[in-house]
C-alpha positions as CSV (number, residue, x, y, z in Angstrom):
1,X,174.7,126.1,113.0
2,X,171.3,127.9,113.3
3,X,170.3,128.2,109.7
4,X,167.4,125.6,109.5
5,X,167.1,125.4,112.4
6,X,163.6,123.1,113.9
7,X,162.4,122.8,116.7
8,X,160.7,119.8,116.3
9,X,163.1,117.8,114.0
10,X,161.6,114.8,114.9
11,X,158.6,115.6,112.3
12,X,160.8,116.1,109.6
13,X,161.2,113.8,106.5
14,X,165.0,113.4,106.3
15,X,164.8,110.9,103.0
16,X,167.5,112.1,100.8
17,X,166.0,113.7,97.3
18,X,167.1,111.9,94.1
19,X,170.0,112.9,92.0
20,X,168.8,115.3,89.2
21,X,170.1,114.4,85.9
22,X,172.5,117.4,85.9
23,X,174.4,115.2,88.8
24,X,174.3,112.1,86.8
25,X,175.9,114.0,83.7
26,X,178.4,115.7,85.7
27,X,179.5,112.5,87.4
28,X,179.2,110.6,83.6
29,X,181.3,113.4,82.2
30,X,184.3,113.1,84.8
31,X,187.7,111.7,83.8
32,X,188.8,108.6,85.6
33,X,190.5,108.2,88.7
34,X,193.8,107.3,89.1
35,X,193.8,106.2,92.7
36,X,191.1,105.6,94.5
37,X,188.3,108.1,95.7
38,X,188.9,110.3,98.7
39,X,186.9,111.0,101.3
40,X,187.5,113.9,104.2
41,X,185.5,113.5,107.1
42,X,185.8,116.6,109.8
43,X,184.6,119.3,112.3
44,X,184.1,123.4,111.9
45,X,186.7,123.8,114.9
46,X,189.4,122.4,117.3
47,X,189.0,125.2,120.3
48,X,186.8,122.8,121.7
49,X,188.0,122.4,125.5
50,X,184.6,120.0,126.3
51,X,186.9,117.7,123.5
52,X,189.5,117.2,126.0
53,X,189.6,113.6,127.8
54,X,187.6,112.4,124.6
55,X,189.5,113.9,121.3
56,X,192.3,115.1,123.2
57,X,194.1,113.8,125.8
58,X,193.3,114.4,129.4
59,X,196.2,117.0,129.8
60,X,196.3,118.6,126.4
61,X,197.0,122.4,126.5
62,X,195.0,124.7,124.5
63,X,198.3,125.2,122.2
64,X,197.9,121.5,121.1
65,X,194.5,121.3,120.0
66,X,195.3,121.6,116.5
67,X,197.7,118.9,117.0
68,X,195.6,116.3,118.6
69,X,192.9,117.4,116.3
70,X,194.7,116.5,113.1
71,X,195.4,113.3,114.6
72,X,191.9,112.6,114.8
73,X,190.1,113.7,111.4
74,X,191.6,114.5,107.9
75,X,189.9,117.7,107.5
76,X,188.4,120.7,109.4
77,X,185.8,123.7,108.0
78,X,187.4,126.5,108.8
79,X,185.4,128.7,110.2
80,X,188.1,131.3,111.2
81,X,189.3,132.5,108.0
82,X,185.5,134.0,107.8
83,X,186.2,136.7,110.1
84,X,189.6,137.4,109.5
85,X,192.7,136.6,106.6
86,X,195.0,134.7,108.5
87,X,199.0,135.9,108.4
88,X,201.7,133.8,107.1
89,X,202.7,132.9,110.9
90,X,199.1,131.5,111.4
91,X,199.2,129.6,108.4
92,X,202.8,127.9,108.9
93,X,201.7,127.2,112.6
94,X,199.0,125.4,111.4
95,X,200.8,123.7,108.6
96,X,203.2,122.3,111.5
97,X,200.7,120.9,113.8
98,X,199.3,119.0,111.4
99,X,199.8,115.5,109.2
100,X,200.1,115.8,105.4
101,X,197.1,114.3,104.6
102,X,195.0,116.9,106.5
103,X,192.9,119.1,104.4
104,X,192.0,122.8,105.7
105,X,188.8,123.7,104.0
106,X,188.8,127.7,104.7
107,X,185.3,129.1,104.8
108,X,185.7,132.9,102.5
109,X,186.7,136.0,104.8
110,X,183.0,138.1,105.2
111,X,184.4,141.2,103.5
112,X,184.3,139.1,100.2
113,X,181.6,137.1,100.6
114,X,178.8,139.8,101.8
115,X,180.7,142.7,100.4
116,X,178.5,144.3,97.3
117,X,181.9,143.7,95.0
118,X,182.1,140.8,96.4
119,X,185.8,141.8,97.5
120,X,187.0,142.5,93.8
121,X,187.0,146.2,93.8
122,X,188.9,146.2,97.0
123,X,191.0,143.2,96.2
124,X,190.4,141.3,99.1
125,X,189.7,138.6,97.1
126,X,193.3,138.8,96.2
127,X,194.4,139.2,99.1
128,X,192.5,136.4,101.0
129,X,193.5,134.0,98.4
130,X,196.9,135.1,98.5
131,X,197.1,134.1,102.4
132,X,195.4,130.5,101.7
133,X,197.3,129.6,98.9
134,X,200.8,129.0,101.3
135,X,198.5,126.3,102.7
136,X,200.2,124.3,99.8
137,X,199.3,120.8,99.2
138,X,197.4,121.3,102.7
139,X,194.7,123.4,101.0
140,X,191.4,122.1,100.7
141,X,188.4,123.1,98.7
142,X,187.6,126.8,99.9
143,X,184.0,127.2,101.2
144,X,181.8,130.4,100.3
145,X,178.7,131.2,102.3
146,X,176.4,133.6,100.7
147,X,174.3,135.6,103.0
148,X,170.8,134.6,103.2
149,X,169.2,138.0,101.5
150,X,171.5,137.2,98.6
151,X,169.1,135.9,95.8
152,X,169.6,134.5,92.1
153,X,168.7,137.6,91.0
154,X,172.1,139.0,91.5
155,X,173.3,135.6,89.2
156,X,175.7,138.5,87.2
157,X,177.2,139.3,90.1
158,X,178.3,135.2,91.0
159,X,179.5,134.8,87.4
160,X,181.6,138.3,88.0
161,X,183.4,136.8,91.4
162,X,183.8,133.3,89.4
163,X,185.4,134.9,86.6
164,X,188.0,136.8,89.2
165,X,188.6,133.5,91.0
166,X,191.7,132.2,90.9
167,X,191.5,128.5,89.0
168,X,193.6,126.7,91.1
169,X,192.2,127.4,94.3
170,X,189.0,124.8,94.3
171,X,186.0,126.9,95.3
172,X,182.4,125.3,96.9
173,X,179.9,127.8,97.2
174,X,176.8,127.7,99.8
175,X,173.4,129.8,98.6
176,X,170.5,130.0,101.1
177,X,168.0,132.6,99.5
178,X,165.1,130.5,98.3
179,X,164.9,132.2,95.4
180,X,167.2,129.9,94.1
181,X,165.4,126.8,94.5
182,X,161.9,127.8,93.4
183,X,161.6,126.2,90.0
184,X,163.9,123.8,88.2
185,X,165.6,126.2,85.8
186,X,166.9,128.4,88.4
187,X,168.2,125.6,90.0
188,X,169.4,124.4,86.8
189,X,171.0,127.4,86.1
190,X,172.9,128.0,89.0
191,X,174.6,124.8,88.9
192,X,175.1,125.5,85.0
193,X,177.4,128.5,85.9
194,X,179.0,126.6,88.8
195,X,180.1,123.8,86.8
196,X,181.2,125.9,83.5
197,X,184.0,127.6,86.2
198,X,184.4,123.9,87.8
199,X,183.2,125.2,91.2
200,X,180.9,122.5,93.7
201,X,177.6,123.5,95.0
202,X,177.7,123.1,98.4
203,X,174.9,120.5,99.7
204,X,173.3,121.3,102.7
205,X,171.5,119.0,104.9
206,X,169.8,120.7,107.7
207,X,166.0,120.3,109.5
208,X,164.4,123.4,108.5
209,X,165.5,123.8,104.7
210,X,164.9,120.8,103.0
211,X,165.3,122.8,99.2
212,X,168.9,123.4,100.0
213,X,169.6,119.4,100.2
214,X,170.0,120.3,96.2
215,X,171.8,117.2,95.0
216,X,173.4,119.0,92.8
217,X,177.2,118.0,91.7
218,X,178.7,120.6,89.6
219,X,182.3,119.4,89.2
220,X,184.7,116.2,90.5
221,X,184.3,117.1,94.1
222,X,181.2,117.3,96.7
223,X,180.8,119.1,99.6
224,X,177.9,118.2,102.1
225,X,177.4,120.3,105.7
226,X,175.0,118.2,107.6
227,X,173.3,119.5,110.5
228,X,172.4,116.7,113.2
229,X,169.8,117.1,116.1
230,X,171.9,116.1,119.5
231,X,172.6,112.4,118.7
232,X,168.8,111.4,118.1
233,X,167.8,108.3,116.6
234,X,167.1,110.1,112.8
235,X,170.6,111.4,113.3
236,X,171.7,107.6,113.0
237,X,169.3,106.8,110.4
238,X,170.0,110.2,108.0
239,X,173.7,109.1,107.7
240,X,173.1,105.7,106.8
241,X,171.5,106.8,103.9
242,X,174.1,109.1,103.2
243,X,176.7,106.9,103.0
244,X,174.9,104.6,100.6
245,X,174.4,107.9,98.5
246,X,178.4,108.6,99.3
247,X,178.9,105.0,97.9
248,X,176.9,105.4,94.4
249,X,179.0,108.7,93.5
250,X,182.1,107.1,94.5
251,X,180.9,104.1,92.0
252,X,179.4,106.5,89.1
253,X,183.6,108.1,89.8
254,X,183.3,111.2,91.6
255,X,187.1,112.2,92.7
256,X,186.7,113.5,96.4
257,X,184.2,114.2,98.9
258,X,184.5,116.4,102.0
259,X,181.5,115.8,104.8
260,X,181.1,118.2,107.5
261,X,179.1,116.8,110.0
262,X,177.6,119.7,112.7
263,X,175.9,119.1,115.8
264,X,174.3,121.7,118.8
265,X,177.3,123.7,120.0
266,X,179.2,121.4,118.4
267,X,179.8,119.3,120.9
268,X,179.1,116.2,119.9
269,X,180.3,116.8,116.3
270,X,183.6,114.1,116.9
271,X,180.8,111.4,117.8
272,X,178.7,111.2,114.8
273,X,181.7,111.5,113.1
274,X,183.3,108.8,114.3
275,X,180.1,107.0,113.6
276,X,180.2,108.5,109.6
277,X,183.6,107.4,109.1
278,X,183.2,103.5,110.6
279,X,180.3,103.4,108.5
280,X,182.0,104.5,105.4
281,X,184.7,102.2,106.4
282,X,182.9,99.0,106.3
283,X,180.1,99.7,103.5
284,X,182.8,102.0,101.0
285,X,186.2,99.8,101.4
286,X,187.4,101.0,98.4
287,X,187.6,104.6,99.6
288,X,190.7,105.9,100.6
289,X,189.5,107.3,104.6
290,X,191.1,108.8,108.0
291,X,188.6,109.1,110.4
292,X,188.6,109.6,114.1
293,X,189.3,106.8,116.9
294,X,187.3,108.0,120.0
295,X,187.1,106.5,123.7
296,X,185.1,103.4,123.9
297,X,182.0,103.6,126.0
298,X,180.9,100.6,127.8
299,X,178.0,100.4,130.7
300,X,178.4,104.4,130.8
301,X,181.8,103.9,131.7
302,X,184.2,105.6,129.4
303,X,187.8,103.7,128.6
304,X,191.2,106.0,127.9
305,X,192.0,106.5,124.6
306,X,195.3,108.0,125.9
């Protein structure tokens, strides 16, 4: 991921930012849970062939990927459905590879979410959430990436696209321009509309852009991309203190929370996942988790998993 990108990340002050009172109302406001919160720890891919002999097994064909994958982690950003709208085959083969719980999070196809109408006009939109919706119960919160030129001055235009949404496809959407960041009310504002169509504001922690680490919880779900730095010691550090965050929503009674850890290449995404979700694991117990059970490294040898 090369938004935010730093070069010298080690100068950076990861401290998380307070909640702002909008997240503290929104999380007041919530009804209560009937089971207990869920959390959906994951990657932005499985066609990672460096995985094999560490996520997959030493033999794994490219065909099983998926499979193996979904054994590992609960949830995956789909990064795919960004560059094309998959067919029904697609979607049923993934569907089969995977275990019940497993939540695909499919990131918007681009003609929607960088198309002027936004993909209304040409009902893409339509047809894109046409295609996700036989995910069925598999179907995760959808993930929309606004282009970086896209500012808050085209606010109309959101609160167009979030009319035209269909309700029950849960909807988090990611805004980069700093426009919409530069003073409090447009902040506000934003995550006014958002929560008025009970859509998340995606929270983004990454190096370079600390204004995007928002805070901001707009509805009974959070989605969090976090950029990491090549397993360095803040990496460590940075998610300890998100999973004491994680733990105070999940006690004020947020529903669900999807975490999307990224690191270079993402190659060693799987490892500081596995990290995120022991961590959970011990400090959240009450959290209802699926996280990834990795080779063991001792003395720089590396034990079979399989």
């Amino acid at each position: 991921m090369k938004f935010g990108k730093s070069e010298h990340p080690e100068k950076i002050d990861f401290a998380l930012v307070p909640d702002p009172e909008f997240t503290r109302s929104t999380l007041a406001g919530l009804p209560a849970r009937s089971s207990p919160a869920k959390i959906y720890a994951g990657c932005t891919g499985w066609s990672m062939k460096e995985w094999v002999g560490n996520v997959y097994p030493q033999k794994a064909k490219t065909k099983e990927y998926l499979k193996y994958y979904g054994q590992q982690f609960n949830t995956i950003e789909l990064n795919t459905t960004h560059y094309r709208i998959p067919t029904l085959e697609t979607i049923h083969n993934w569907k089969k590879a995977t275990p019940k719980d497993f939540r695909f999070c499919p990131k918007v196809v681009k003609q929607v979410s960088h198309a002027r109408d936004m993909g209304i006009g040409s009902g893409l939109m339509t047809k894109f959430c046409e295609s996700i919706q036989e995910l069925g119960e598999q179907l995760g919160p959808c993930f929309m990436q606004l282009p970086p030129y896209w500012g808050a001055d085209r606010y109309a235009q959101l609160d167009t696209f979030l009319k035209n949404w269909p309700k029950s496809i849960q909807l988090a959407v990611e805004v980069r321009h700093p426009s919409w960041f530069e003073t409090p009310q447009e902040t506000e504002k934003l995550f006014s509309l958002l929560r008025a169509y009970h859509v998340s504001a995606v929270i983004t922690d990454v190096a370079g852009r600390r204004d995007v680490l928002h805070q901001g919880i707009t509805t009974n779900f959070a989605m969090i991309r976090w950029v990491g730095n090549g397993l360095i010691d803040s990496d460590y550090s940075r998610l300890d203190e998100w999973i004491q965050r994680l733990k105070e929503w999940i006690t004020q009674g947020i529903h669900e929370i999807y975490f999307f850890p990224h690191e270079p290449d993402n190659l060693l995404a799987p490892e500081i996942t596995l990290y995120l979700t022991q961590k959970i694991k011990e400090r959240i117990p009450e959290a209802s988790l699926r996280g990834p059970t990795l080779p063991i490294f001792e003395d720089g040898g590396q034990l079979g998993l399989f």
